[in-house]
Residue, then its C-alpha position, 0 to 999 in steps of 0.5 A: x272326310x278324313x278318318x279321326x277329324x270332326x265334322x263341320x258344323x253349320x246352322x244352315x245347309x242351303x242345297x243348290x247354287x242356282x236362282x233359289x239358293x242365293x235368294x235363299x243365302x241373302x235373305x239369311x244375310x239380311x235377317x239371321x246374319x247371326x247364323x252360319x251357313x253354307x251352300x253345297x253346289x254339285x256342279x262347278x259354277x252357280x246359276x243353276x239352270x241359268x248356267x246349264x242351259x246354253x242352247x240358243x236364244x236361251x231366255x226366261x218364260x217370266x219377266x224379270x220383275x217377277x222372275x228377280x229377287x225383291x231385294x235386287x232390282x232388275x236394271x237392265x232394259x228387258x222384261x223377258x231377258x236372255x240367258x247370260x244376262x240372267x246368270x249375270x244377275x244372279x252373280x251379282x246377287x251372290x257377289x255383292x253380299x259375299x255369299x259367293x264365298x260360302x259356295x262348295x262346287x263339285x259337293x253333290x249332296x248324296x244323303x242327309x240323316x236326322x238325329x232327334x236325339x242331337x237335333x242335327x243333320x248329317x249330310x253325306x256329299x260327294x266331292x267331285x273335285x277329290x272324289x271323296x266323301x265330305x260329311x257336315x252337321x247342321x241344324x237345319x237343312x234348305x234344299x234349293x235344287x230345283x226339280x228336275x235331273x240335271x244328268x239328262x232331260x227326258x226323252x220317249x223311246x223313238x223307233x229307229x233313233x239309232x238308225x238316223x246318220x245326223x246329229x241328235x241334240x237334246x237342249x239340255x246338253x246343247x254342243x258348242x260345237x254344233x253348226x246347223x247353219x244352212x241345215x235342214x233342222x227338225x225339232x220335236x217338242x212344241x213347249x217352251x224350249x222349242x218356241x224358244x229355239x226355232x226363231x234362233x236357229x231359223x235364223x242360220x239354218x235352212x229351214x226349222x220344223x217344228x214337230x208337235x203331237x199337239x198344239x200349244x198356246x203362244x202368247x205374243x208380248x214385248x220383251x220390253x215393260x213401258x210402264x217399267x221404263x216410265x217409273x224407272x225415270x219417275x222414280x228411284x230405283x228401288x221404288x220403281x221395281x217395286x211398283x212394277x213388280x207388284x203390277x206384274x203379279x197382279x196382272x199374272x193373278x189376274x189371267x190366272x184366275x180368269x183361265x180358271x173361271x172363264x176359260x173359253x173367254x181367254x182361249x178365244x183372247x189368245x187365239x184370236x192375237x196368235x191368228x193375227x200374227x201368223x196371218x192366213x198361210x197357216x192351217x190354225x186349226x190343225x197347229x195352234x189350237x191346243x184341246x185343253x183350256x189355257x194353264x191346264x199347261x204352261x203358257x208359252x211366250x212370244x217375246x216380239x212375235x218372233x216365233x210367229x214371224x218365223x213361221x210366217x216368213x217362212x223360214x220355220x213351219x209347223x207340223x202335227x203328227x205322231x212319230x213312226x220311227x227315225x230313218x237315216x236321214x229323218x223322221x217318218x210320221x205316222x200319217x207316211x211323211x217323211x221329215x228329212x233333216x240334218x240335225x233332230x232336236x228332241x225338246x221332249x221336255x225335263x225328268x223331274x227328280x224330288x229333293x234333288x234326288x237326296x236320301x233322307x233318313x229320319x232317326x235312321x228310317x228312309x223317308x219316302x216324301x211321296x208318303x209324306x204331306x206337304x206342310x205350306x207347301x215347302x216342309x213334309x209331316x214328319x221330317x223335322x228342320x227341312x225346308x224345301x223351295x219349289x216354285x209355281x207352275x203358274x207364275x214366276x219361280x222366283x216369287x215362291x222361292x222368296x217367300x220360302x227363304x223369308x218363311x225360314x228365317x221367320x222360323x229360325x228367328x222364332x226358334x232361336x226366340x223360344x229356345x227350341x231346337x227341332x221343329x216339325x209338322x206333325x199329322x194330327x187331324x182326323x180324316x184328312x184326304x190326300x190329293x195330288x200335290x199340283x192339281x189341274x196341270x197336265x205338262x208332261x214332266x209332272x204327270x210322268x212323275x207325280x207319284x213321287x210328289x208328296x201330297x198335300x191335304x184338303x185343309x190349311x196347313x196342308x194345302x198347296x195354294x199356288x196362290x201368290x197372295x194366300x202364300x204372302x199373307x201366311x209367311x208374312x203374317x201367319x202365326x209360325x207356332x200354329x199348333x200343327x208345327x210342333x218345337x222341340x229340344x231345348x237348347x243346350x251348350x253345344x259339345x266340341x266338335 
């Protein structure tokens, strides 16, 4: 910002570009069309993670169904969907109501500081595009930028990872360049990325091996929804996606709660489909039976089987073993095999940031939200007009960011409705008991960094359901003066500038 010159205002900040974000900026359109807002992106394009990601066979881990926004059907023939069709979705998202033009790029958003005596944010950015610093006032702030660090992915510290001669590659920053064509290829991971990865490039490499500590449970399924297909005929299009979204998150609910109640029923279901596919050159035990029960991790699709049948024909293979060190030409495991390999792909997994990484101040105190409880899972005791959208670990991302973006403009409305500027929820119960903000899911990338999650408590407000159903009913229905978020600062003539 220039020296003497007033900063904007907005009654909205929305942090992020990506999925979240532009969901978030429709759902403004439609029911706050009276409020001005702007989104802030740091990179140069929006998408998110669906513009970041360009590895191959990049593709969603949900369907389209759930994964799309309720108010844009998905019309395209997949269920589980590739990568640039997914960022094509989202472009039109933003394009066909405008909200492509209220984007910022190259605004990296640094800081944000709260003022109770003017009710108002003062967020600092960094405009990358002018290297300078851009500062904007809002009444209220959404940060939609996802949870985990774009700067880099995570990687573990490998014994001798300098000493190898070929190409190190991790997924997040996949070189247009690269050619593993006729390569022998080595991927470390055994997550969703690498079962994404493997049957791509199996089919222009040498050979694909896929090296694991530990085995994962893949589930094969069509990319493509019949029934779908059948209602889009039946019906009109709004209709059929309707019906057919609220088909899949049953359904999802449905396996959820089974994992959780009968879990060695499901791990028997999906076992016995996955022994199926890979046939009986396969030692099964050792590479596809994993020793926790089914959601304790994330699943991982298999869109048409077609991991599986990578590894089946023989062009992929599995191995479970712990890493020694890397060698010149590969990887040595501790068990004294040798992988030899042309090109290492380290799918270690995401580092997970909170908020973006965003300082917050309060009145001009640092707010630690990992000091903080979780209020309906998306705003923090003590931290007024702040809202924050992170999905579910057990079902599509989308369907949380929804209902967060529809909750907002419930607030804002009911705001605007009583005359009150500041809302914030206040602790005030007695003996509350702080837990683990998820609970009973061992992925990597949130038990590594946990700790810097808020908590949640062992009672409703503070409670994170990951629950679709609990969640719709209290941001749909739940009584948004509820006693626990507390209203504040009348509003008043704003002062120029």
């Amino acid at each position: 910002m220039l020296w003497g010159m007033a900063a904007e205002y907005f009654d909205v900040v929305i942090v992020g570009a990506g999925l979240s974000g532009i969901g978030a900026a429709r759902h403004l359109l439609d029911q706050c069309p009276d409020r001005s807002y702007v989104i802030l992106e740091g990179r140069e394009s929006m998408g998110g993670t669906w513009d970041l990601f360009r590895y191959p066979g990049i593709r969603s881990d949900s369907d389209m169904y759930t994964l799309g926004y309720t108010f844009k059907p998905w019309k395209k023939g997949k269920a589980i969907a590739d990568g640039p069709s997914i960022l094509n979705y989202i472009r039109e998202a933003a394009s066909e109501a405008g909200v492509d033009r209220n984007i910022r790029y190259r605004h990296m958003v640094t800081s944000a500081r709260w003022s109770s005596e003017d009710a108002t944010w003062t967020i600092e950015a960094h405009d990358t595009g002018n290297d300078g610093v851009v500062t904007i006032r809002c009444g209220f702030l959404l940060m939609c930028s996802g949870y985990y660090s774009y700067e880099q992915g995570y990687l573990p510290e490998f014994r001798g990872y300098d000493n190898f001669r070929g190409t190190i590659v991790h997924p997040q920053h996949w070189p247009e360049s690269l050619d593993y064509s006729g390569k022998k290829v080595v991927v470390i991971g055994s997550g969703a990325t690498a079962v994404t990865l493997i049957p791509e490039i199996a089919r222009h490499a040498r050979h694909v091996t896929m090296l694991q500590r530990s085995p994962t449970y893949m589930a094969s399924i069509p990319d493509t929804d019949w029934i779908a297909k059948l209602l889009q005929k039946l019906l009109p299009e709004r209709a059929a996606y309707a019906i057919t979204r609220w088909k899949n998150i049953r359904f999802q609910q449905y396996i959820y709660r089974q994992t959780r109640t009968k879990p060695q029923k499901i791990r028997k279901k999906i076992l016995k489909m996955a022994r199926k596919e890979l046939g009986k050159d396969v030692d099964f035990d050792k590479h596809f039976v994993p020793h926790y029960n089914p959601w304790d991790q994330r699943l991982c699709l298999v869109p048409n089987g077609d991991f599986f049948h990578a590894v089946r024909d023989g062009h992929a293979s599995v191995v479970t073993d712990t890493i020694d060190e890397f060698t010149e030409h590969g990887i040595r495991l501790d068990s004294g095999k040798v992988l030899e390999a042309d090109v290492i792909v380290t799918a270690t997994g995401l580092d997970l940031c909170v908020l973006g990484d965003v300082q917050l101040f309060v009145d001009n105190q640092p707010i630690d939200i990992a000091e903080t409880f979780s209020y309906k899972s998306m705003m923090f005791s003590g931290v007024p007009n702040l809202v924050s959208t992170f999905g579910y670990i057990n079902a599509s991302w989308t369907l949380k960011a929804d209902l967060t973006a529809e909750y907002v403009c419930r607030l804002l409305n009911h705001m605007s409705d009583i005359g009150m500027r500041q809302c914030m929820p206040r602790l005030q119960e007695q003996g509350i008991t702080g837990k683990d903000w998820i609970q009973g899911f061992s992925s990597g990338y949130i038990q590594r960094k946990k700790h810097l999650l808020p908590k949640q408590g062992d009672r409703p407000p503070w409670v994170n359901t990951q629950h679709y159903m609990l969640d719709k009913k209290i941001t749909h229905k739940g009584p948004i003066d509820d006693g626990v978020l507390q209203f504040s600062k009348p509003v008043r003539a704003r002062r120029a500038g």
